[in-house]
C-alpha positions in Angstrom: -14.9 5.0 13.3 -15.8 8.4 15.4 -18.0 9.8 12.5 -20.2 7.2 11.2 -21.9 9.5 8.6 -18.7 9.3 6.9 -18.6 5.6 6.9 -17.9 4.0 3.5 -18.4 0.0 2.5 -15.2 -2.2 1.8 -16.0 -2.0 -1.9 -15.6 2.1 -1.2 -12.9 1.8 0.7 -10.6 -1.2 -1.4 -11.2 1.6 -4.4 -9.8 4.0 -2.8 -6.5 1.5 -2.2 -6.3 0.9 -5.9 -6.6 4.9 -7.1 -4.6 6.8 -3.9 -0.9 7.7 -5.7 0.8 6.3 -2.7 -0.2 4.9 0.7 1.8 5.2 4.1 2.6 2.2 5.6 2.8 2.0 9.9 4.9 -0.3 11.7 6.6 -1.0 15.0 10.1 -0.9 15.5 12.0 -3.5 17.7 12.1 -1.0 20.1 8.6 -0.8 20.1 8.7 2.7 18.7 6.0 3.5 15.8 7.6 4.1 12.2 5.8 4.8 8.9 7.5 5.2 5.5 5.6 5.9 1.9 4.7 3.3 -0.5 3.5 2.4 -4.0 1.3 -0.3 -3.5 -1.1 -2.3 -5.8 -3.6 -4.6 -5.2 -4.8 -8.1 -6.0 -7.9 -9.5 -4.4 -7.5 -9.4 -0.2 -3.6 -8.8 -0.8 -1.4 -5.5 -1.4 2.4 -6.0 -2.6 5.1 -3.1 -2.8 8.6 -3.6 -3.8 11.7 -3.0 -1.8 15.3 -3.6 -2.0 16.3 -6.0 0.0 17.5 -5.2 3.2 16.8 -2.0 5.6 15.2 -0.5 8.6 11.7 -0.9 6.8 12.3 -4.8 6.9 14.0 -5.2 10.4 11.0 -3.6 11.4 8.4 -6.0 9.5 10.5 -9.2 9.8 10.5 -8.1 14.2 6.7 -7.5 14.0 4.6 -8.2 10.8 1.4 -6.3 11.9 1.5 -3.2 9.4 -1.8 -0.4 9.1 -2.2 1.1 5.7 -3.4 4.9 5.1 -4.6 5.6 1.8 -5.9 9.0 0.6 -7.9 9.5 -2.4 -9.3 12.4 -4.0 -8.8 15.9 -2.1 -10.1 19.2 -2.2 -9.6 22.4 -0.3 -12.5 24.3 1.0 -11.3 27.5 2.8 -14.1 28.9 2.8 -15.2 26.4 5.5 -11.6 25.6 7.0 -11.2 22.5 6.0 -10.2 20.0 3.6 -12.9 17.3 1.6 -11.1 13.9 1.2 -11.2 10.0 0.9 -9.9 7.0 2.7 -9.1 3.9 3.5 -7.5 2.2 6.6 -6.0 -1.0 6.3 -4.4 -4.0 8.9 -3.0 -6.8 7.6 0.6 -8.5 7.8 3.2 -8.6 5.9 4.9 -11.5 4.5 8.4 -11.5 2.7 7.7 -12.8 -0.8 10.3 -15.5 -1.8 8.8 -17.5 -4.8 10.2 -16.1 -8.2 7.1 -16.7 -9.8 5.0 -14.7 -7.4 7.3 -11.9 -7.2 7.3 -11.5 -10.7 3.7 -11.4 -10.7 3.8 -8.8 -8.2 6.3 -7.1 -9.9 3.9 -6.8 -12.9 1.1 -5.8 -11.0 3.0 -2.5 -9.8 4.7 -1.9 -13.3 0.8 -2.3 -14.6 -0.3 0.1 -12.5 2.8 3.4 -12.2 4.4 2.1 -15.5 2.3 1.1 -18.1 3.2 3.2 -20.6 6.9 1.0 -20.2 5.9 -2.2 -20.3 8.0 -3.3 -23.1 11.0 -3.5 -21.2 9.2 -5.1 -17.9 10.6 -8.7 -18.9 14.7 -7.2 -19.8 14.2 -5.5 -16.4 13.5 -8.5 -14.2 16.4 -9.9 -15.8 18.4 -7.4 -14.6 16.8 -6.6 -11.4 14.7 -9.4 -9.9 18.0 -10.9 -7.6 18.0 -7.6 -6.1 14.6 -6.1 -5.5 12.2 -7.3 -2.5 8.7 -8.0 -3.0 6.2 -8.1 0.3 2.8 -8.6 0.1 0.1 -7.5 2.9 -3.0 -10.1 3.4 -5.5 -7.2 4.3 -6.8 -8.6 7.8 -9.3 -5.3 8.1 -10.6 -2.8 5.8 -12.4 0.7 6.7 -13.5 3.7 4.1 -14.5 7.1 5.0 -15.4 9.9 2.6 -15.7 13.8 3.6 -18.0 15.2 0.5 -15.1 15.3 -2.2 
C-alpha cells in the first residue's frame, strides 16, 4: 500500500468486508483478459461465499483461473470543499472454490439470507426447497487481507 498513513489492521479491514452493501469481485478471463462483476458477499471466519446460478461467464472464468481480488467499500463521504471523497476499504485475494456439499451450501445460503434478508427468514427453509438444485454457492478462502481508511 502507496499511503501507509492510511493503513488499517485486518480486524479493520475484515469489518469493512462484513458492512460494505456489495463488493466487486476481479477475475481473469480464459483469454487472459481482466473481468469484474458485483457481488453480495458474507463472511465466515477466513472464508467469503456469494451465490450464483449455476452456469455463466462469471464461472468459466473462476473454474479457468480461481485467483479472484475482492474490493470492498465502506462508509463514504463527499468533501467538495477539498475535491475529494473520505472512504473505507478492504482488498482481498483469495480463491474460489465451487461449493458442492448440500450441507455447506445451505449454510452459506443462510449466512447471505442472514445478512440482506433477515427480516424473511421464515420462508429461508420453503425456499431451499425450491431453489437449492438450481442456485450456485462459491466460497473465497481469503489468502490476503489489506484495510485503508481516508478520515470518513
Amino acid at each position: 500500500m502507496r499511503r501507509k498513513d492510511r493503513e488499517q489492521t485486518k480486524e479493520f479491514a475484515l469489518k469493512v468486508a462484513d458492512n460494505c452493501d456489495y463488493a466487486v469481485m476481479s477475475m481473469v478471463d480464459p483469454d487472459g483478459n481482466p473481468y469484474c462483476v458485483p457481488l453480495s458477499i458474507v463472511r465466515e471466519g477466513e472464508n467469503l461465499y456469494f451465490h450464483c446460478a449455476l452456469e455463466g461467464y462469471k464461472l468459466e472464468c473462476l473454474r479457468n483461473n480461481n485467483n479472484v481480488c475482492i474490493s470492498c467499500v465502506g462508509r463514504t463521504k463527499n468533501v467538495p470543499e477539498e475535491f475529494t471523497t473520505e472512504f473505507e476499504s478492504a482488498i482481498i485475494r483469495g480463491k474460489a472454490f465451487e461449493v458442492i456439499e448440500k450441507e455447506e451450501k445451505i449454510h452459506a445460503l443462510k449466512l447471505i439470507c442472514l445478512r440482506y434478508a433477515k427480516s424473511n427468514m421464515a420462508n429461508f427453509d420453503s425456499a431451499i426447497e425450491q431453489s437449492l438444485t438450481r442456485t450456485g454457492i462459491w466460497k473465497i478462502e481469503i489468502e490476503d487481507i489489506t484495510g485503508k481508511a481516508k478520515t470518513v
